[in-house]
C-alpha positions in Angstrom: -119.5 -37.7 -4.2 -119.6 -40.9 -4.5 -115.5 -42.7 -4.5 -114.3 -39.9 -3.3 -112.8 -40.0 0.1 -113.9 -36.6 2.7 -112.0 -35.8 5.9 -115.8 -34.4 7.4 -115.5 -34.9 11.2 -119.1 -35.4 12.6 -117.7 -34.4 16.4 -119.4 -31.6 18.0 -116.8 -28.6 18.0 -117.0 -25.0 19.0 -113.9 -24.2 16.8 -114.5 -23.5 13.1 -113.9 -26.7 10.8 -110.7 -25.9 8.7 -110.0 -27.7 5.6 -107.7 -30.5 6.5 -105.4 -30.0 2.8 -102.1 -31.1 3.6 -100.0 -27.7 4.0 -96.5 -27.6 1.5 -93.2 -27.0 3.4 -92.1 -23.6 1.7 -89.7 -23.4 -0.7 -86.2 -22.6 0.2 -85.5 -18.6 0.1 -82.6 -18.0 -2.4 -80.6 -15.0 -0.8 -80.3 -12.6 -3.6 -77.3 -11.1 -4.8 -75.6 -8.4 -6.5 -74.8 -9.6 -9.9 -70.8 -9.6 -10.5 -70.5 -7.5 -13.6 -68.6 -9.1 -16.1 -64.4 -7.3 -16.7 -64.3 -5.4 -19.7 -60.9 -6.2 -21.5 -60.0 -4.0 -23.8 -57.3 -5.0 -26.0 -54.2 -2.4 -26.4 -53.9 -0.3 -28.8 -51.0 0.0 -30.9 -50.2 3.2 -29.1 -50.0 1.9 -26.0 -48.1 -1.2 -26.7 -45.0 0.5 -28.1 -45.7 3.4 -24.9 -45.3 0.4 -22.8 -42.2 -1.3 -24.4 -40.4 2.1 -24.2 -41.2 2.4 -20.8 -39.4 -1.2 -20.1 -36.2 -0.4 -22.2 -35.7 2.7 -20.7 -36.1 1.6 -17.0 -33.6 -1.3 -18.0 -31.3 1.4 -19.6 -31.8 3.3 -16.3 -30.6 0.3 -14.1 -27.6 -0.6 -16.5 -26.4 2.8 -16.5 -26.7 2.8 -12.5 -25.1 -0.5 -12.4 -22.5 1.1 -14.6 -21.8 4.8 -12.0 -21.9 1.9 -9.2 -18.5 -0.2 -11.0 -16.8 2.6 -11.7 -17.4 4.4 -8.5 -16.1 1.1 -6.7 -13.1 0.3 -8.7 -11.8 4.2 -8.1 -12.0 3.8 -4.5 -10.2 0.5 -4.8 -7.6 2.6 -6.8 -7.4 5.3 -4.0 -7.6 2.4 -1.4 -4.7 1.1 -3.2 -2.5 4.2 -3.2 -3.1 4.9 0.5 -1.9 1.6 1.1 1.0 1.7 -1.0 1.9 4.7 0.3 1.9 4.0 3.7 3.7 0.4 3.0 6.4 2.8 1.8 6.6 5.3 4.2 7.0 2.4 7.0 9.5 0.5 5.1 11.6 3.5 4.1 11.5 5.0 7.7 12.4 1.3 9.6 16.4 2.8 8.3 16.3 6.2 9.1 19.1 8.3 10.3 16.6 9.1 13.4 16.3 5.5 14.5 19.9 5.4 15.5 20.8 8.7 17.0 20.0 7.5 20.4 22.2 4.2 20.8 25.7 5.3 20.6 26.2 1.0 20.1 24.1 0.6 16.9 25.4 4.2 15.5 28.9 2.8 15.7 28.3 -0.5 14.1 27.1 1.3 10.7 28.6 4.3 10.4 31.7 3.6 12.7 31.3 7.4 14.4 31.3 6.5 18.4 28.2 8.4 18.6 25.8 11.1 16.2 27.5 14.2 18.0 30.3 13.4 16.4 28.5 12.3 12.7 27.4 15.2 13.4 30.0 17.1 13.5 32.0 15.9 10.7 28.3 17.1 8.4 28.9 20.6 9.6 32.3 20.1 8.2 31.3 19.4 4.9 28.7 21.8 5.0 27.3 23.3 3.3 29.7 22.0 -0.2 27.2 18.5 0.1 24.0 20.5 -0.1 25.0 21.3 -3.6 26.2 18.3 -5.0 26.0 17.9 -8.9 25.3 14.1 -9.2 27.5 12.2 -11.3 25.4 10.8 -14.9 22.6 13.5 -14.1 21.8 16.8 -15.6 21.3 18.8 -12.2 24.2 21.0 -12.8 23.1 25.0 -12.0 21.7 27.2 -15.6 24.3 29.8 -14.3 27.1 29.7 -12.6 25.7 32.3 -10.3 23.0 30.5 -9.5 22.6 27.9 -6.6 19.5 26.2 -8.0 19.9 23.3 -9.6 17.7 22.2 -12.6 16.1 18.4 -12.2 14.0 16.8 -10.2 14.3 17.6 -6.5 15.8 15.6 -4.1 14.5 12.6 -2.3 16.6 12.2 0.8 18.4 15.4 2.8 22.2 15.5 2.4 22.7 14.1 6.3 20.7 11.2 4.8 23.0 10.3 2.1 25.8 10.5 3.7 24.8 7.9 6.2 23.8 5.6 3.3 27.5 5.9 2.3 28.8 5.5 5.6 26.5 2.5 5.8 27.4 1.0 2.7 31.4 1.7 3.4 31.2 0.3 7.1 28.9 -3.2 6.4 29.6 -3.5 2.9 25.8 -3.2 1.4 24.8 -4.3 -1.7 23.4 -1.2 -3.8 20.0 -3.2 -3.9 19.4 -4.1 -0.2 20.0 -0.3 0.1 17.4 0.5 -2.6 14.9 -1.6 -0.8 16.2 -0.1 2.7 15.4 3.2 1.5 12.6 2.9 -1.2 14.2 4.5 -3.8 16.1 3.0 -7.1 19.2 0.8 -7.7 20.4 3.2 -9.9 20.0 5.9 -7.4 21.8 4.7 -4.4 24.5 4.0 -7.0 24.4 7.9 -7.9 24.4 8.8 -4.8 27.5 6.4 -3.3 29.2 7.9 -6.3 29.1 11.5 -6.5 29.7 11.5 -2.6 32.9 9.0 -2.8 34.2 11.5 -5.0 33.2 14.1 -3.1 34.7 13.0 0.1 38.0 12.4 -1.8 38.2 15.9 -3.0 37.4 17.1 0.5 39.2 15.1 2.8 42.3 14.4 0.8 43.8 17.7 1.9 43.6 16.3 5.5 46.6 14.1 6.9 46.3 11.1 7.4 49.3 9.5 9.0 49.9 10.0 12.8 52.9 11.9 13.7 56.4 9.4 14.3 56.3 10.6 18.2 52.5 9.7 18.6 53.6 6.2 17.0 56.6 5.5 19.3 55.0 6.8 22.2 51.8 4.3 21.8 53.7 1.6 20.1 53.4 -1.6 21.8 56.5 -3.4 23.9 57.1 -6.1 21.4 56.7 -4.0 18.4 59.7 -1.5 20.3 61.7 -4.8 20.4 61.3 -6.7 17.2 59.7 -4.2 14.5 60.9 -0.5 16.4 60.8 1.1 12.4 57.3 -0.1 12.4 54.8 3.4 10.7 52.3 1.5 9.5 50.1 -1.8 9.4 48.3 -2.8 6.1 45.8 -5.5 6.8 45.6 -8.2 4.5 43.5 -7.8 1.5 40.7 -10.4 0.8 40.6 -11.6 -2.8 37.4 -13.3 -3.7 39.0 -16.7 -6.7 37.2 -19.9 -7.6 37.5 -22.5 -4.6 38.6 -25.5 -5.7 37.1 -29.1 -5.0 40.2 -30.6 -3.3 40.5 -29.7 0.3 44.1 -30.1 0.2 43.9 -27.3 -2.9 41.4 -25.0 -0.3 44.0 -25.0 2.2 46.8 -24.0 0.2 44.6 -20.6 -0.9 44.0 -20.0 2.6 
């Protein structure tokens, strides 16, 4: 055809002419793949909104009351904690002054009770014995229902009878306030008081009966040389008594109270 350009090749081949049309590049595979299907959402129901809500209030009620059981469960062991501690605070401060501590050392068994030793403390207990074990404490009601009977009514004891009485040979030989003694011994003020009185009365009626003047041979024969000279009448020596007055400013004043 006439204007129209032909790609006829006029060389002698054996190979079969092929059209010479310009071959297009394929087109670019596009992998296929699994369509995502699209999430249904399905809006609550009314039902299962309020199911929901109760679920969350009652977990929340669940943790509150655990949190609760867990408080209370803590602060009674802090209570028991407490008393154990207490307790053994007091056991250890009431048995630093017990009549045990001292019945070894014959030195510190003398300096407060004024016995040379516990053998003889001792023995002067048996001697009271066993009056002191049934003491009727002055300004309490522990006297006996009958006078046949050796119970007494009240609250028991706190301290055995040996006990007490070396809290009043204490208090007689170093002079104790009745609230160092309370402390010494864990109990109350008004306690030690009850007890330093109903045995001070009971020592009295007890050991009144006993004499307590040596003999006027046992004086002359230990009397000393210049006591047989100047003062040979001599029975007895009163040691001055201490009187506690106001002290005055003046030194001059102080020395004439002396």
């Amino acid at each position: 055809m006439e204007g129209k350009k032909t790609y006829s090749n006029n060389i002698p081949t054996v190979f079969s002419t092929s059209s010479n049309t310009p071959r297009k590049s394929p087109a670019p595979r596009i992998p296929e793949s699994n369509p995502v299907p699209e999430p249904k959402i399905t809006p609550p129901t009314c039902t299962q909104t309020l199911t929901s809500e109760n679920d969350s209030n009652t977990d929340n009620d669940d943790i509150q009351q655990k949190l609760k059981d867990k408080i209370l469960e803590l602060q009674a062991k802090q209570v028991t904690l407490q008393a154990k501690y207490d307790e053994g605070t007091n056991n250890l401060h009431s048995s630093l002054f017990q009549l045990k501590r001292f019945m070894g050392s014959d030195i510190d068994f003398k300096f407060y009770t004024g016995f040379p030793n516990y053998s003889s403390f001792k023995a002067f207990y048996e001697y009271l014995s066993p009056a002191c074990e049934h003491l009727i404490y002055l300004g309490s009601n522990t006297a006996p229902q009958t006078s046949d009977s050796q119970s007494k009514c009240g609250r028991a004891r706190s301290m055995s009878p040996e006990q007490e009485l070396f809290l009043v040979l204490v208090r007689l030989r170093l002079g104790l306030l009745l609230q160092d003694l309370a402390h010494r011994y864990n109990i109350s003020t008004s306690q030690v008081s009850r007890i330093f009185k109903t045995w001070i009365v009971f020592l009295h009626q007890c050991l009144r009966a006993l004499p307590i003047w040596p003999s006027r041979k046992f004086i002359d024969d230990n009397m000393p040389p210049c006591f047989k000279l100047t003062y040979p009448k001599t029975r007895v020596i009163i040691d001055c008594t201490e009187i506690f007055i106001e002290m005055p400013s003046s030194c001059r004043s102080q020395s004439i109270t002396f």
